[in-house]
C-alpha positions as CSV (number, residue, x, y, z in Angstrom):
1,X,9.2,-1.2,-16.7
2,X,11.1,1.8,-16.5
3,X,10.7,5.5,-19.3
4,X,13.9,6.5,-20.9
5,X,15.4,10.3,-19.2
6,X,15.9,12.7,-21.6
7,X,16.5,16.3,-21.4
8,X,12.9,17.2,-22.7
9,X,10.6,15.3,-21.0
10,X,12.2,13.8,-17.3
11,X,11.4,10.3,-16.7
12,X,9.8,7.7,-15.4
13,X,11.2,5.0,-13.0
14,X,8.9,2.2,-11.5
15,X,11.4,-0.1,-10.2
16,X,14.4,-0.3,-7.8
17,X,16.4,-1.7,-11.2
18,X,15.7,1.7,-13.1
19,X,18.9,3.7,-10.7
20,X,20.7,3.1,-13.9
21,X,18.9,5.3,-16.3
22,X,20.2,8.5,-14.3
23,X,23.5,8.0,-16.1
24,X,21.5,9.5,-18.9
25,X,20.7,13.1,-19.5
26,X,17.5,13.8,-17.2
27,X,15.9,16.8,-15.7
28,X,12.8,14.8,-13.3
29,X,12.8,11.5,-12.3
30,X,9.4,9.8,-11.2
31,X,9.6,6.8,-9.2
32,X,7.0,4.5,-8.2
33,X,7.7,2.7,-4.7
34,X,9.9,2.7,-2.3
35,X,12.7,0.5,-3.0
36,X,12.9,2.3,-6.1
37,X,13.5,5.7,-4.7
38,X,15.6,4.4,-1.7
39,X,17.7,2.8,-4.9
40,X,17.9,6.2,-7.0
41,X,18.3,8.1,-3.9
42,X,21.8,6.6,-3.3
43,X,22.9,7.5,-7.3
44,X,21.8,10.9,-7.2
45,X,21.4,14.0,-4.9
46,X,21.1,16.6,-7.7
47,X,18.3,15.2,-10.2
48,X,14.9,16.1,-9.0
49,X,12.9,12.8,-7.9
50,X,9.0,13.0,-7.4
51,X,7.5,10.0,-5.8
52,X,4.4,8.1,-5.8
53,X,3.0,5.1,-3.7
54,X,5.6,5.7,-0.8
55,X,4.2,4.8,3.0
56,X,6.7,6.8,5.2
57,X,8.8,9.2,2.9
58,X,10.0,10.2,6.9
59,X,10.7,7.0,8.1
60,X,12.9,5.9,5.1
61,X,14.7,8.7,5.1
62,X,13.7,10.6,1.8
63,X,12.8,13.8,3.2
64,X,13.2,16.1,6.2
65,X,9.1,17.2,6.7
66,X,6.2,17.2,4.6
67,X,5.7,20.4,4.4
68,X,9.2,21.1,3.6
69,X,11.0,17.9,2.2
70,X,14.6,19.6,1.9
71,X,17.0,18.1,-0.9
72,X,15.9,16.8,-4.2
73,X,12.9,14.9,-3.5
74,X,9.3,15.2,-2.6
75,X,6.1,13.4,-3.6
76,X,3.0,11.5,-2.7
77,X,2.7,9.3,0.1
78,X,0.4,6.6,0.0
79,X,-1.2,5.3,3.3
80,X,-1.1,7.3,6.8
81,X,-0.4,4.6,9.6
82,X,-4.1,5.6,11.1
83,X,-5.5,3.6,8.0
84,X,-4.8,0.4,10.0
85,X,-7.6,0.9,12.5
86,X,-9.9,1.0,9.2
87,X,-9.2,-1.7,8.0
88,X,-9.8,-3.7,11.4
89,X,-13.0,-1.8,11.8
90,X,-13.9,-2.9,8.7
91,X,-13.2,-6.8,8.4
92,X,-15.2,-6.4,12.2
93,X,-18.6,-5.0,10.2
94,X,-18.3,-7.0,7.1
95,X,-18.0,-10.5,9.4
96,X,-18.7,-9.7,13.0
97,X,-18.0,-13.2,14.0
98,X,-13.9,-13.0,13.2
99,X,-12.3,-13.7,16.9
100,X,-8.8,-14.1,15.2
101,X,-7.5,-11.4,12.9
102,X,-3.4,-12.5,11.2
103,X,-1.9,-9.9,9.6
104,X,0.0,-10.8,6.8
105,X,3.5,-9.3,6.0
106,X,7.1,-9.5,5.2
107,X,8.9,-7.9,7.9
108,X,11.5,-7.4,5.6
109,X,9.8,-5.0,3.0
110,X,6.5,-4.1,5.3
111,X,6.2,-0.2,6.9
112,X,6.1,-1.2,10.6
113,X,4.1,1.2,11.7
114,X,1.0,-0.4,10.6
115,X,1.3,-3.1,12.9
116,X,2.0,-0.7,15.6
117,X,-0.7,1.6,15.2
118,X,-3.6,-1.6,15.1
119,X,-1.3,-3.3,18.7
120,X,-2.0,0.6,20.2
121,X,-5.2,0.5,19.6
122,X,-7.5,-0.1,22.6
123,X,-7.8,-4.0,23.5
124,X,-10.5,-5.5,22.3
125,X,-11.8,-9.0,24.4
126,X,-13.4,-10.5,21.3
127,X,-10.7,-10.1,18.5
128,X,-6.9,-11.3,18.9
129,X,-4.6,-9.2,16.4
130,X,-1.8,-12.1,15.5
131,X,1.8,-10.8,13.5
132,X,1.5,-13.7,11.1
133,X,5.1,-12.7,9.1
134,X,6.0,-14.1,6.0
135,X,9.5,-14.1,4.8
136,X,9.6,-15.1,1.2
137,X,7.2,-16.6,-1.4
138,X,7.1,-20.2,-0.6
139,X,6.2,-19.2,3.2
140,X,2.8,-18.1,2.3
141,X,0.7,-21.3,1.9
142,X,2.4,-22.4,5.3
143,X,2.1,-19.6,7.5
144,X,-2.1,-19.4,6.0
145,X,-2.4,-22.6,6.8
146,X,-1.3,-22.7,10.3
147,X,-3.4,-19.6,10.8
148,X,-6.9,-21.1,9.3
149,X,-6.4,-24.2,11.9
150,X,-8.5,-22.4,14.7
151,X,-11.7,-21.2,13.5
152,X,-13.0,-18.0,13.6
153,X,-9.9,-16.4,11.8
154,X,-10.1,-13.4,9.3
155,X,-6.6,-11.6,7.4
156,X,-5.8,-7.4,6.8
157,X,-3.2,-8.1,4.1
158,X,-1.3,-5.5,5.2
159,X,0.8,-2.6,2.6
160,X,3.6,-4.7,1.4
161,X,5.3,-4.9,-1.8
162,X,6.2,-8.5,-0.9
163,X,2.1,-9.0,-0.5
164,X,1.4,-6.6,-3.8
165,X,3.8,-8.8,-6.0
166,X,2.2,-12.5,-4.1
167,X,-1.1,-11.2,-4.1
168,X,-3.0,-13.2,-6.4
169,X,-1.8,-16.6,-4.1
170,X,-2.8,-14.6,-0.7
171,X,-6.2,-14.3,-2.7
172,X,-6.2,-17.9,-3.6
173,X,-5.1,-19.3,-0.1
174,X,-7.9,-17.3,1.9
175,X,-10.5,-18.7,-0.5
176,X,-9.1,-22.3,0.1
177,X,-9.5,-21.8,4.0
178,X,-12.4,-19.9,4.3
179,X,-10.5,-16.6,5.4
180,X,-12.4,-13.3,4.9
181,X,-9.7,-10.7,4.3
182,X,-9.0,-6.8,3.8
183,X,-6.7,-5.8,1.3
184,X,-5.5,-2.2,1.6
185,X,-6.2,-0.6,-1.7
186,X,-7.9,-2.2,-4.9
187,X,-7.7,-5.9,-6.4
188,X,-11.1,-6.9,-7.7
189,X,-10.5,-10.3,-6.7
190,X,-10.3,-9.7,-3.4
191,X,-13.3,-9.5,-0.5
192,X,-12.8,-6.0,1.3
193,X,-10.6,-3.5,-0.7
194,X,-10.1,0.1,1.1
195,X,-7.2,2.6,0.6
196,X,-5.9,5.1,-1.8
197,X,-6.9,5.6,-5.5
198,X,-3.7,4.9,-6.7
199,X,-4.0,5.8,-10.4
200,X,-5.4,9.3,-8.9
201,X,-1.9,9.3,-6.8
202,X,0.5,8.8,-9.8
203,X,-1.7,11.3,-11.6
204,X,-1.3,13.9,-9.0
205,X,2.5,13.4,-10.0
206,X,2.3,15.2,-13.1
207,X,1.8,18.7,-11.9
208,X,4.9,18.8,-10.0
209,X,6.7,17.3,-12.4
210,X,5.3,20.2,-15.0
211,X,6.5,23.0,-11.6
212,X,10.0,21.2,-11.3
213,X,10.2,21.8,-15.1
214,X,9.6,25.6,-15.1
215,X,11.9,26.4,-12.1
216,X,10.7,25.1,-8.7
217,X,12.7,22.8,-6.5
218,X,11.2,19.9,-5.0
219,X,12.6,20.6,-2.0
220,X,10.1,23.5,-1.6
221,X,7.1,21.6,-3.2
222,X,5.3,19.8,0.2
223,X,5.0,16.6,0.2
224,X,0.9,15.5,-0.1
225,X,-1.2,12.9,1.1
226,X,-4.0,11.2,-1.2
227,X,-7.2,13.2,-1.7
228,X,-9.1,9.7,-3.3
229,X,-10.4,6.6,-1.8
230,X,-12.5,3.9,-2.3
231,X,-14.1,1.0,-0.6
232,X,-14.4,-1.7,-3.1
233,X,-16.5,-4.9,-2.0
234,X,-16.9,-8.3,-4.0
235,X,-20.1,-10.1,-3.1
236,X,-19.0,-13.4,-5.2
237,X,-16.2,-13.8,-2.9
238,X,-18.6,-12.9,-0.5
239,X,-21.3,-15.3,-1.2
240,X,-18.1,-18.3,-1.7
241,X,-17.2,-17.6,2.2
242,X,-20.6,-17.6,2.9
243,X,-20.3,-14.1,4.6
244,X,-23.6,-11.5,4.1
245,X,-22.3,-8.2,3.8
246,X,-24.7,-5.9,5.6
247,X,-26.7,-3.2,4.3
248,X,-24.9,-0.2,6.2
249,X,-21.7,-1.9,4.3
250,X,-22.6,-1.7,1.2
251,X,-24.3,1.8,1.0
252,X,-20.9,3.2,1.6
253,X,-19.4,1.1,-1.0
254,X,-17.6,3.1,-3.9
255,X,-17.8,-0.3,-5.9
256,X,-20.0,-3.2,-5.4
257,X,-18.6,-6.4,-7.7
258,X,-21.3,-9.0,-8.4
């Protein structure tokens, strides 16, 4: 779904598809994602663009630094790459018997330096970290599969769009074989959830879209990391794996789902 531009209000753009409303008359553009700024990026260098749930506004390109983006865009990035060690500490507390942790992504449309930041961190002689890649849809039930066939396996389903679009079958598939898994910010059907607030991220968007508006440039406007997150846990998926979420768990637990 994509907002209409108009000379009033700006817009808003939540998909790579939406590059076409900047033919229209259009003082802001928000965009949601990163294939949908990369897409408006390459229609317009004059139109300010403010962005929300982007991983590495450096590493694609979008701006110079955070603290001073340069061009027409700045933003909100979503994850720092340091997250990924959270996430493998975590899956390690909630179900200390995981030996075999795949990590589920789309090289295609996946930020690599998640994957690099967990391999750097210090070996551990009781977990394996596996690249378990996933190129399109139908892949997923297969490469799950072949993962679950050794016990003692548990998933991060790492930042993706490719996993935020298929994530209802990842959800489905780790039930089916018994796979405890993280997911890296909120979906109530899913075991561990820890990352960003993301409707506090888009939020946040509004106030520079309101300075862009009375004069600033978003070249001058740093870009920000998020300032709300949240450790969501779901004891009936628990309970189905048969996994007890410990105490210390759970009392740090923003949401507990029964």
């Amino acid at each position: 779904m994509a907002g209409t531009c108009n000379s009033k209000s700006g817009g808003l753009v939540v998909s790579p598809s939406a590059f076409k409303r900047v033919t229209l008359p259009c003082e802001v553009i928000v965009a949601r994602s990163t294939p949908a700024v990369a897409a408006l990026i390459k229609e317009t260098r004059t139109i300010p663009i403010v962005f929300a749930y982007v991983v590495d506004p450096m590493g694609s390109g979008f701006v110079q630094s955070f603290p001073r983006p340069g061009g027409n865009v700045t933003g909100f990035q979503t994850y720092e790459f340091t997250f990924a060690g959270k996430w493998l500490q975590l899956l390690m507390e909630a179900v200390p018997s995981v030996r075999r942790v795949g990590l589920i992504h789309n090289p295609a449309t996946a930020p690599p330096g998640f994957l690099l930041a967990l391999e750097a961190l210090p070996p551990s002689p009781s977990v394996q970290l596996i690249r378990a890649p996933v190129h399109n849809a139908a892949e997923i039930g297969a490469v799950i599969a072949e993962f679950a066939r050794e016990p003692g396996g548990g998933l991060i389903i790492m930042p993706d769009t490719f996993n935020d679009a298929n994530h209802e079958e990842i959800v489905v598939l780790a039930a089916k074989y018994g796979l405890p898994a993280v997911y890296t910010h909120r979906f109530d059907d899913g075991l561990i959830c820890y990352g960003p607030d993301l409707s506090d991220v888009l939020r946040r968007t509004a106030p520079y879209v309101d300075r862009i508006l009375r004069g600033e440039k978003p070249g001058e406007l740093p870009v920000q990391a998020p300032t709300k997150y949240e450790l969501v846990i779901n004891l009936k998926i628990a309970n189905a794996l048969g996994v007890t979420i410990p105490p210390s768990l759970l009392a740090i637990a923003d949401d507990i789902l029964q």
